[in-house]
LOFI-124386 format. One line per 5 residues: number of its first residue (from 1); for each residue x, y, z of N, C-alpha, C. Coordinates in pm, 1 decimal. Layout:
! LOFI-124386
NUM = X,Y,Z,X,Y,Z,X,Y,Z; ...;
***
This chain:
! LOFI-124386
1 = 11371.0,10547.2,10505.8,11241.6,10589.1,10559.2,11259.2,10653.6,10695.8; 11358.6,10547.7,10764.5,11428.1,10640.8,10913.2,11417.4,10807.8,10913.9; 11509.2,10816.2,10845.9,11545.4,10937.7,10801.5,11464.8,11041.3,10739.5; 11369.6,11012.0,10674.8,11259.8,11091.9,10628.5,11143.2,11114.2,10750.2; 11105.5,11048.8,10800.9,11057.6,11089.6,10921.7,11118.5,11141.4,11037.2;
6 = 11264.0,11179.8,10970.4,11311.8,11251.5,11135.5,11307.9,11402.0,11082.4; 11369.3,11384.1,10931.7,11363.5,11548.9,10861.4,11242.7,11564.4,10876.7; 11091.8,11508.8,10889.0,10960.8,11535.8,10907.6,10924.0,11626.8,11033.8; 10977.4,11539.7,11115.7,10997.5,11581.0,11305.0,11028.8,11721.6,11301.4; 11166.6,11724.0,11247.3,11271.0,11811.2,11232.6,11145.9,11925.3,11217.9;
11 = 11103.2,11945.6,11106.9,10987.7,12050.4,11058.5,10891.9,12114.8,11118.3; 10825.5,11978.8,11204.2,10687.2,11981.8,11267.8,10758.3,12076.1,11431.4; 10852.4,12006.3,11434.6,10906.4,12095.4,11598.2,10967.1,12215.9,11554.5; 10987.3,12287.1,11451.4,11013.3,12409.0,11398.1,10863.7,12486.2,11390.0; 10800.9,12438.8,11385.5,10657.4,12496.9,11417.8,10591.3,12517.1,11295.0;
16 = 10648.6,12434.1,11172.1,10602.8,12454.9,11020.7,10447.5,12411.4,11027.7; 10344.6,12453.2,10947.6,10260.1,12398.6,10946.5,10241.1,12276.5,10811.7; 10131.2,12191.4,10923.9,10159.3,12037.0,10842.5,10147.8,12073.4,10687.0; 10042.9,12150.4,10664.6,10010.0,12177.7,10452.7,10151.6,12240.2,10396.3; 10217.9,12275.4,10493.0,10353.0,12309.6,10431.6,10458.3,12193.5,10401.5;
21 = 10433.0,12110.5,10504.9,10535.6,12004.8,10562.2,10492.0,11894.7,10384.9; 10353.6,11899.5,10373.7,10286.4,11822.6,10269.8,10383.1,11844.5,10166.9; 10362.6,11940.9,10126.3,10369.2,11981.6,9989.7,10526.7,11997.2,9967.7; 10605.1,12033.3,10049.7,10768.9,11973.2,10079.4,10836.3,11855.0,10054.8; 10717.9,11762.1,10094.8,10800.5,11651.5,10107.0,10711.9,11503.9,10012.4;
26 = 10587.8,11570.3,9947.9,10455.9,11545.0,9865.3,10424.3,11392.8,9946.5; 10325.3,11400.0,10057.2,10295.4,11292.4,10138.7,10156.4,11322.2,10178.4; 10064.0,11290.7,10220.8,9973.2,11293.1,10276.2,9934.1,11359.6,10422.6; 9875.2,11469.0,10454.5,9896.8,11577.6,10574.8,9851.8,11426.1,10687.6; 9805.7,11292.9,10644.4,9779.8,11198.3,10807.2,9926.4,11150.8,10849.6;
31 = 9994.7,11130.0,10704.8,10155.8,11096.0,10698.3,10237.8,11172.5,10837.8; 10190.9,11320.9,10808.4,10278.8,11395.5,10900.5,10220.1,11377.5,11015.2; 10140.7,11383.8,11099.4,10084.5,11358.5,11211.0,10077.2,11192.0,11227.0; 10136.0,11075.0,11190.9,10177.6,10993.6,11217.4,10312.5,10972.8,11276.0; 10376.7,11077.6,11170.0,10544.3,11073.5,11225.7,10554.4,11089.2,11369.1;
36 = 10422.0,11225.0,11350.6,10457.5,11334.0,11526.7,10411.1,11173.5,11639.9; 10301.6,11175.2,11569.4,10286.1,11057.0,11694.7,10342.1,10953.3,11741.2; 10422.1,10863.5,11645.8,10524.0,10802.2,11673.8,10626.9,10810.8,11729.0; 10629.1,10947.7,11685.6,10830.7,10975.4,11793.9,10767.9,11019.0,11940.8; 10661.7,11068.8,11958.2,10574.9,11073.6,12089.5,10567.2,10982.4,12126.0;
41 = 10539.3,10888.1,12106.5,10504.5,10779.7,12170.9,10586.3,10668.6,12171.2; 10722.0,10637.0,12130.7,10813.5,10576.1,12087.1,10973.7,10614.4,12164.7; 10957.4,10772.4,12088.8,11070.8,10820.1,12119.3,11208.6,10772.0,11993.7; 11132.3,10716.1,11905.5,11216.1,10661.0,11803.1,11172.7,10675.0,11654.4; 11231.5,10657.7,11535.3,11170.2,10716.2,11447.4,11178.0,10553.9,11347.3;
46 = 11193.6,10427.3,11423.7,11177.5,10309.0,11371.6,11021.4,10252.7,11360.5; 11025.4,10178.9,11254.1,10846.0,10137.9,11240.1,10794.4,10053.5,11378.6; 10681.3,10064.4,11430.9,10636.8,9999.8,11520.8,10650.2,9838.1,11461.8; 10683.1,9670.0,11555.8,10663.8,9579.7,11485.0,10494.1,9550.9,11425.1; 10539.0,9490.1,11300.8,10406.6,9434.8,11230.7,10322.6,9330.6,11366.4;
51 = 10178.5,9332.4,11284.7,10131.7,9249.9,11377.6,10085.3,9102.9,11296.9; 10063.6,9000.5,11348.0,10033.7,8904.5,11300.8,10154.1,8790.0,11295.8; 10133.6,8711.3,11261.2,10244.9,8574.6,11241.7,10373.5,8578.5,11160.3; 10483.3,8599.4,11213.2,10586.7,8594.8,11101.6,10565.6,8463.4,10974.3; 10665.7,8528.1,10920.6,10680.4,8391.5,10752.2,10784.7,8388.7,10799.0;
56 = 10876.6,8317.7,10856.2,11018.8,8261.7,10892.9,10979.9,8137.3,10849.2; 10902.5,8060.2,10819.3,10872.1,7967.9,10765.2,10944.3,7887.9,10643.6; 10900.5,8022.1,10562.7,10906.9,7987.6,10434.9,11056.1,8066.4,10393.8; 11145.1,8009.4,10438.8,11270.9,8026.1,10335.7,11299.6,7921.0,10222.3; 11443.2,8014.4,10179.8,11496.2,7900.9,10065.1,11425.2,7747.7,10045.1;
61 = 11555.3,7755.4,10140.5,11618.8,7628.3,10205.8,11474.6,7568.0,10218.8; 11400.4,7570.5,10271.4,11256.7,7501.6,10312.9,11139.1,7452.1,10234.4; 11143.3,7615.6,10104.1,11101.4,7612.8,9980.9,11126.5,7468.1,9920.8; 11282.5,7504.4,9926.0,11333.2,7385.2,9798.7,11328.9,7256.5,9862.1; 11287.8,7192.4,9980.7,11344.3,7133.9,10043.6,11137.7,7041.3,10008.9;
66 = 11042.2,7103.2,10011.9,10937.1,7098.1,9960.4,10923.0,7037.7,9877.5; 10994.4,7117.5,9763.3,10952.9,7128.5,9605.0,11072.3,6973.8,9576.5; 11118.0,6982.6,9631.9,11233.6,6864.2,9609.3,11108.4,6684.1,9673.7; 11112.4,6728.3,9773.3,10982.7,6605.5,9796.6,10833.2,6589.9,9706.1; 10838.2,6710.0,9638.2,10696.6,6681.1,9593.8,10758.1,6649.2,9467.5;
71 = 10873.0,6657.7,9431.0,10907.5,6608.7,9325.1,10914.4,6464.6,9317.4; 11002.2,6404.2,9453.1,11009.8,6271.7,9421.2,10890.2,6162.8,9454.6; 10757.1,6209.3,9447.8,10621.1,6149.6,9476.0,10527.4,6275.0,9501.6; 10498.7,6324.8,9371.7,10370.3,6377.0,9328.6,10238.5,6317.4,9375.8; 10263.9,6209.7,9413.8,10105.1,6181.7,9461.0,10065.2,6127.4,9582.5;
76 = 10156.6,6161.9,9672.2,10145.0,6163.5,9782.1,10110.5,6260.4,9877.4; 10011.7,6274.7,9979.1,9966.9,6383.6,10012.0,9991.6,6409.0,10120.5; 10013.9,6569.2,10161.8,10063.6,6598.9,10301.9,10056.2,6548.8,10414.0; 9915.0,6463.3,10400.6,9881.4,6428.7,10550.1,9955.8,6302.9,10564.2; 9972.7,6242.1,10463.6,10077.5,6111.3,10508.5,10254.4,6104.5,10500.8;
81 = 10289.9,6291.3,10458.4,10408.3,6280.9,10512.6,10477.0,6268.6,10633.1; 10597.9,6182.5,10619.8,10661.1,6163.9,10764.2,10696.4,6302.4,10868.4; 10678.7,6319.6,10948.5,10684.0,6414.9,11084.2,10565.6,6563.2,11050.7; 10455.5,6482.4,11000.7,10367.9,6618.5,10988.2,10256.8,6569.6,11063.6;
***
């Protein structure tokens, strides 16, 4: 994706116009004026970070580590597990 938005750049600073840039590369003409604005404002052609709460949470290891307790007492409920 890096890379497709730099050949994008590449275009737009050649002075192509965006309905050209479209139909080149079959994307949406807001697509291309996102790229421009990003490397403007960035200076980089990496995604801005997401916003909101990571899931680092939920790995494997943590998954199974779950599913392994709810296995050995199904009827026990979260609120009376130990360190919660």
């Amino acid at each position: 994706m890096k890379d497709l938005r730099k050949r994008i750049y590449v275009h737009i600073e050649a002075g192509d116009w965006p309905a050209l840039i479209v139909k080149q590369f079959g994307m949406h003409r807001s697509a291309v004026y996102s790229v421009k604005k990003l490397y403007e404002e960035t200076g980089d052609f990496s995604q801005r970070p997401s916003s909101g709460r990571s899931r680092s949470v939920q790995t494997k290891a943590m998954i199974a580590a779950v599913k392994a307790k709810i296995d050995k007492n199904p009827r026990q409920t979260f609120a009376r597990w130990p360190g919660t």
